[in-house]
N, C-alpha and C positions, 0 to 999 in steps of 0.2 A: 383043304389047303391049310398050311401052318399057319397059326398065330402069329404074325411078325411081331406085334407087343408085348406074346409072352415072356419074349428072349431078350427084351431090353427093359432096363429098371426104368421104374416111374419118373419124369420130370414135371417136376413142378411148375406153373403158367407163372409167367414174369408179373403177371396182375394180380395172383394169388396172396393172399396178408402173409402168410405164410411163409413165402418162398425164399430162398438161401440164395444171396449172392455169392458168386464165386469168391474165393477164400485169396486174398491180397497178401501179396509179399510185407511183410512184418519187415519194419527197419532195424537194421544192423546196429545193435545197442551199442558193440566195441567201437562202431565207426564213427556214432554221435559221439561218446565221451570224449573222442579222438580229435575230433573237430572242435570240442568246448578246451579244449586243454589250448589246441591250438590258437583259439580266437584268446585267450585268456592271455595268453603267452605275446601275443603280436599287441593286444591293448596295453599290456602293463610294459612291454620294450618301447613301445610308443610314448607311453609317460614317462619314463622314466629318463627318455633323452630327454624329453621337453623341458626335465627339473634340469638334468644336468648338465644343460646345451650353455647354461650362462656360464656355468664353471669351468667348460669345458674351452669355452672361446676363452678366457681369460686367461685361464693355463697355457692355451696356445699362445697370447700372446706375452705370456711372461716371457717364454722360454723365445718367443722373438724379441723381444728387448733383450734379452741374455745374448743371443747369438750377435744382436748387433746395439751393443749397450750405449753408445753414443752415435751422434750424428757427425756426417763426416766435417773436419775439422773444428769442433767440439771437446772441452777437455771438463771432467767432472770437478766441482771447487765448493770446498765446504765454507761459506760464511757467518761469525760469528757478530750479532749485529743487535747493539741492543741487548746484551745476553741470551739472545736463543742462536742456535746455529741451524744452520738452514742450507740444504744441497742444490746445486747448479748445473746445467752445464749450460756452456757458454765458449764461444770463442775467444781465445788467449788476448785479442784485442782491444775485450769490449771494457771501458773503462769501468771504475767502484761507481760513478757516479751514472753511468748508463745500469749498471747491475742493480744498484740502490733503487732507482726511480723503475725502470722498467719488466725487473725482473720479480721485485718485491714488494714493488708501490709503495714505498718510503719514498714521495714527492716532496718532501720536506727542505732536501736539501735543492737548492736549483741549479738551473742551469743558464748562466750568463752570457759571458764570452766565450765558453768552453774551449781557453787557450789557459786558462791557469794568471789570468790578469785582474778578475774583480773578485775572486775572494768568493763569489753569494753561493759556490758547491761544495766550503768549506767542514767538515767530519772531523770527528777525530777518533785515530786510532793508536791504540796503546797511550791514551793522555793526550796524542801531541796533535796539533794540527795537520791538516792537510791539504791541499787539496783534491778534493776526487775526481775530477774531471783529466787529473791529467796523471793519476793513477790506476795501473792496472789492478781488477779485481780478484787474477788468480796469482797476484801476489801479495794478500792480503788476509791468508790462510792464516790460524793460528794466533789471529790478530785480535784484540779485544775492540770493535767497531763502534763507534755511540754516534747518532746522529741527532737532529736538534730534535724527533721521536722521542730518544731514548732518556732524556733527561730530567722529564719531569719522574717525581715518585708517585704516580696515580694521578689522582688529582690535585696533589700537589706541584706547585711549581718550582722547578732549581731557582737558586735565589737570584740569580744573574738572566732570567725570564722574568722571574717578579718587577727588577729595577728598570728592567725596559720599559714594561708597562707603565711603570707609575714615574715614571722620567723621561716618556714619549720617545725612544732611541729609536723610532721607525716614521716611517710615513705611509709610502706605498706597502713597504713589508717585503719585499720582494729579495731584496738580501740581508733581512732579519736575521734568516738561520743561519747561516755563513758566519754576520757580525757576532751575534750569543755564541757558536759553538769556539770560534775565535780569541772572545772574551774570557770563556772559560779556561780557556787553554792559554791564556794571560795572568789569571791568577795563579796557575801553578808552574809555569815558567818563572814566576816570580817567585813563588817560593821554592822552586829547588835553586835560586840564586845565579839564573839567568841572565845576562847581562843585555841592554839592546845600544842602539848607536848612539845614543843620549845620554846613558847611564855616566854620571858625572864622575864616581872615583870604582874601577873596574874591580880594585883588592876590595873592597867592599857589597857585599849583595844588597841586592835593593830591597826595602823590605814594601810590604805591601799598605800599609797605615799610614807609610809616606810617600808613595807613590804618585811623583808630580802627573801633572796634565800631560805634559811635555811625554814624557813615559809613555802615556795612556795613550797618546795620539801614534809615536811613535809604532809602538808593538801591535796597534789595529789598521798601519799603513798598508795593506796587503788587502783590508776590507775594504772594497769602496762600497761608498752611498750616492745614487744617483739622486738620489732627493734634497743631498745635505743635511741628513739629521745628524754630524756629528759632535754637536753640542749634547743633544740628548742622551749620546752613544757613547761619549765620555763619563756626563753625570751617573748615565745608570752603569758603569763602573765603580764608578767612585762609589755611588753607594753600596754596591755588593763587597768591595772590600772595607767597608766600615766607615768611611770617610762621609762628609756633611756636602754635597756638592751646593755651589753657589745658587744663590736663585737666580733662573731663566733672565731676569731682567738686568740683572749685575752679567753674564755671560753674552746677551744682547750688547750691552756698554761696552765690552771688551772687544766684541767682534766691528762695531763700529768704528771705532776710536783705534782700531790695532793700526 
């Protein structure tokens, strides 16, 4: 009989130290690179939003403020306050002294009667007085704004602040700012040659060195004081325009005796 082993090659026993495992499919080297290119690519598009996701939101909402740049009935209003100017928007309504106080925390000036009766939300713009409360703030563009903020120079004090101080023109304080912005806006009414109801010969301006009481009283009737310090509120006029106010006790005897 034939050898049936001659005609087939040797195999080696699986127990053998020897012996050769069958020969495994090798990986597809173009297909790894192909896959590291990939993950490479999908990592660094991943970072690359995460950086630019804050930029990206923001840009999107610029260009939504652009499409819709105000709120409906809203009007944009640049104020100049203090010397810095500073943008708004706001509706056409909203008075200086609600835009002062609420929009730009300049609480300085108050809020009283908010009919334009006691004077305490008195500002002034371009020099003159005002009252804010019963002025609107997008008519006040262009306008050079000083509020009782705006008038010290650092830490110093305008000198018509100083004479409050040291001539007790307040009590509570509460329409301090109104009386001082007021005051100040009395000196130089007087001196562009302003005339008030009192003023005794009209072809004549009044000059400020003789500037009666009578005067002083007169052109700060628009301020009131609920506390009555306008004894105070006088002197420390008087002494801002240079004048020697009476002592408290002679001013006492006057209000007594009037």
């Amino acid at each position: 009989m034939p050898d049936k082993t001659s005609s087939q090659p040797d195999q080696p026993e699986p127990n053998q130290p020897n012996a050769k495992k069958p020969n495994a499919k090798k990986p597809n080297s173009k297909k790894l690179n192909a896959s590291r290119r990939n993950f490479l690519g999908q990592a660094l598009t991943a970072a690359g939003g995460a950086i630019a996701a804050p930029t990206l939101f923001k840009s999107a909402q610029a260009q939504e403020v652009a499409a819709n740049p105000l709120p409906e009935g809203e009007v944009a209003v640049q104020l100049t306050v203090n010397g810095q100017t500073q943008s708004l928007t706001l509706e056409p309504r909203v008075t200086l002294l609600d835009a002062l106080r609420e929009r730009m925390g300049l609480t300085g000036s108050k809020k009283g009667c908010d009919h334009g009766q006691c004077g305490a939300c008195t500002v002034l713009v371009d020099g003159q007085r005002v009252y804010s409360c019963l002025t609107l703030a997008v008519m006040q563009e262009d306008k050079a704004i000083t509020t009782i903020e705006g008038l010290a120079q650092g830490e110093t004090l305008h000198p018509m602040q100083a004479a409050f101080l040291q001539q007790d023109g307040f009590q509570c304080g509460y329409c301090t700012p109104g009386q001082i912005c007021a005051a100040v806006a009395l000196l130089d009414e007087v001196q562009r040659g302003c005339a008030s109801a009192v003023t005794p010969d009209l072809t004549t301006s009044p000059a400020t060195a003789t500037l009666s009481e009578a005067e002083i009283r007169e052109r700060l009737s628009g301020n009131l004081c609920r506390c009555s310090a306008y004894n105070g509120i006088v002197a420390a006029v008087q002494q801002a325009i240079g004048q020697t106010p009476p002592p408290a006790a002679v001013v006492l005897d006057q209000v007594i005796h009037a």
